[in-house]
VMD Tcl script that draws the C-alpha trace (Angstrom):
set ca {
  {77.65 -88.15 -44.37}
  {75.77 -85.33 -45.46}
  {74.41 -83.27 -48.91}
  {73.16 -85.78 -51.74}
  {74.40 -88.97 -51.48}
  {75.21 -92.30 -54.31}
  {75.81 -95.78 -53.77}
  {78.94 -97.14 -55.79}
  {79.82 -100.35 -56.68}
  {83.48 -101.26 -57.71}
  {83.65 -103.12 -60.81}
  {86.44 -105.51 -61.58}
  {87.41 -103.24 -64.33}
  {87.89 -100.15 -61.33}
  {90.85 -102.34 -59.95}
  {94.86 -101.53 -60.63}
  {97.52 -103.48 -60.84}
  {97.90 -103.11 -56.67}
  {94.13 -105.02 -56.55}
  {93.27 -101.63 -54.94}
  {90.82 -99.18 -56.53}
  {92.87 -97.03 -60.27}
  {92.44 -93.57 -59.15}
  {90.93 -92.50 -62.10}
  {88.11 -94.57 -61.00}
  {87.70 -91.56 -58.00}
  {87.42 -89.28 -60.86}
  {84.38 -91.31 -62.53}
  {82.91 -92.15 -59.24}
  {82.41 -87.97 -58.78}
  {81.02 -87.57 -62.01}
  {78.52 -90.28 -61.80}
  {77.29 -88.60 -58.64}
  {77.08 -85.14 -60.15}
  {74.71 -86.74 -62.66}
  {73.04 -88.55 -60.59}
  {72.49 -85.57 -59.01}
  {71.60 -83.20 -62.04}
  {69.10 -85.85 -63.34}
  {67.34 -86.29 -59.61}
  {66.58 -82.99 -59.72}
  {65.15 -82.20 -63.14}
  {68.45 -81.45 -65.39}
  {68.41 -84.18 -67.83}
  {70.82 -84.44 -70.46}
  {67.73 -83.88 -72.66}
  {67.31 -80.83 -71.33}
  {70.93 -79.62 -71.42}
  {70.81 -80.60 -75.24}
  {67.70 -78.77 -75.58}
  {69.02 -75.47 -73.92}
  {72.66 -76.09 -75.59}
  {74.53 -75.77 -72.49}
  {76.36 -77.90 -70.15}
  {78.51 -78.00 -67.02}
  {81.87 -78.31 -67.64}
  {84.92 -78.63 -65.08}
  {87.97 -76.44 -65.11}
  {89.96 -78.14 -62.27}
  {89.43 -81.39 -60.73}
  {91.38 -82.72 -57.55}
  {91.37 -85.64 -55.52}
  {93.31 -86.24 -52.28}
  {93.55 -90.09 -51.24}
  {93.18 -91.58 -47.75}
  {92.75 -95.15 -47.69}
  {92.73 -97.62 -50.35}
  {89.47 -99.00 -51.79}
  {89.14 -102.65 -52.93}
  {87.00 -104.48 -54.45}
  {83.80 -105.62 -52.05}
  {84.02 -102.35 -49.98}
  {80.70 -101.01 -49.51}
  {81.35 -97.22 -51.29}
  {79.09 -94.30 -50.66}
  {79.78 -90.86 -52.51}
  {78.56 -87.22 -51.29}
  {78.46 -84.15 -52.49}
  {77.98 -80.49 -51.62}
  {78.56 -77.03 -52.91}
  {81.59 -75.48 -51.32}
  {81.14 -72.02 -53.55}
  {79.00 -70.65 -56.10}
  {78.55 -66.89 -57.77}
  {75.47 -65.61 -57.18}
  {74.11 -66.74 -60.36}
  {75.33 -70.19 -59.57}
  {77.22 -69.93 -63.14}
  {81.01 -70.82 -61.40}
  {80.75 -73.08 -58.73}
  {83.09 -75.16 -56.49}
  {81.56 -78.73 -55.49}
  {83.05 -80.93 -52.79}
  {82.63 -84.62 -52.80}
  {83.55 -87.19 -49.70}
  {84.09 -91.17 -50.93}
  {83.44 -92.95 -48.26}
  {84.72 -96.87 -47.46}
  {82.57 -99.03 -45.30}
  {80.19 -96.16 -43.98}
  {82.75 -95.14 -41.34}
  {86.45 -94.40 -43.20}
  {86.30 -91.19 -45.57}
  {88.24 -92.70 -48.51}
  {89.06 -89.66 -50.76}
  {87.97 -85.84 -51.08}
  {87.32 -84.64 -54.61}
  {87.20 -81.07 -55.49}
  {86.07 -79.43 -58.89}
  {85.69 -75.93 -60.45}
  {83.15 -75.87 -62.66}
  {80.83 -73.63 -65.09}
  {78.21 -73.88 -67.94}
  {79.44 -73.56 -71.20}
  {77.66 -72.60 -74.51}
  {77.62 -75.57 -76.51}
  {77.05 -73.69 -79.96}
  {79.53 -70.94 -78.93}
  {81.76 -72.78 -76.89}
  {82.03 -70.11 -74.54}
  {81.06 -70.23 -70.66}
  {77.76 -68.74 -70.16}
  {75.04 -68.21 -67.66}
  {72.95 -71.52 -66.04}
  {69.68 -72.42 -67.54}
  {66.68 -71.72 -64.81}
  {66.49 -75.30 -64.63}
  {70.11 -76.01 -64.14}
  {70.25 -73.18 -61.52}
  {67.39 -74.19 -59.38}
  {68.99 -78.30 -59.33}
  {72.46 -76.49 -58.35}
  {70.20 -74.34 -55.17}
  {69.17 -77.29 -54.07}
  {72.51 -78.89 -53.10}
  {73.66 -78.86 -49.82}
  {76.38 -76.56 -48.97}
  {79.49 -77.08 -47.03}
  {80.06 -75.60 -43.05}
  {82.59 -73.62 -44.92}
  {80.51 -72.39 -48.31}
  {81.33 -68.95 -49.53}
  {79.56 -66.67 -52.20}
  {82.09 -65.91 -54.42}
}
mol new
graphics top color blue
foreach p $ca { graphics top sphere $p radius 0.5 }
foreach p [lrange $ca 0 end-1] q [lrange $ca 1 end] { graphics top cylinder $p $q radius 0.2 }
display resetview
């Protein structure tokens, strides 16, 4: 595994019907970890609030591999796949990975910042920027 990385723990509450992780629980696991990741690197939500801006997804897909269950050990990456030069749109790649070895489920997301006041996408904050250059990028990353 590479780029910034999250230990997960499935809750009861993350389990389906099929005792196998809901797959909206994917969803939440990615966001956590882009959080995570904002907040490790100085972009608080404080600071978001402060600036009136925020990232915001436009698409969001997940392709499933193997089932997760309850008392896997879950690990989430991520990575930036592509970004404009400003780092204002952005494409971020996560790998969920069961028991270290098995690569579980890919999420991809489109993102941006948006105006919070206009609610209109704008430019990154120099604080949100700078967090965003410091992720990893994919083999495959493009400028876009």
């Amino acid at each position: 595994m590479t780029g910034y990385q999250k230990n997960i723990d499935i809750r009861w509450s993350d389990i389906d019907a099929n005792l196998h992780l809901r797959h909206s629980a994917y969803y939440d696991f990615g966001a956590y970890c882009r959080m995570c990741f904002l907040v490790d690197h100085e972009a608080s939500m404080e600071k978001f609030t402060q600036y009136k801006v925020g990232p915001i997804l436009l698409r969001e897909e997940c392709v499933f591999k193997r089932e997760l269950h309850f008392g896997d050990v879950v690990q989430i990456n991520i990575m930036l796949k592509k970004a404009t030069n400003d780092l204002g749109r952005w494409t971020i790649v996560h790998e969920i990975w069961k028991n270290i070895e098995k690569l579980a489920a890919i999420i991809t997301v489109d993102g941006a910042w948006m105006d919070t006041e206009k609610r209109k996408i704008a430019s990154p904050p120099v604080f949100a920027a700078a967090a965003f250059n410091q992720l990893e990028k994919t083999t495959d990353f493009q400028w876009i």
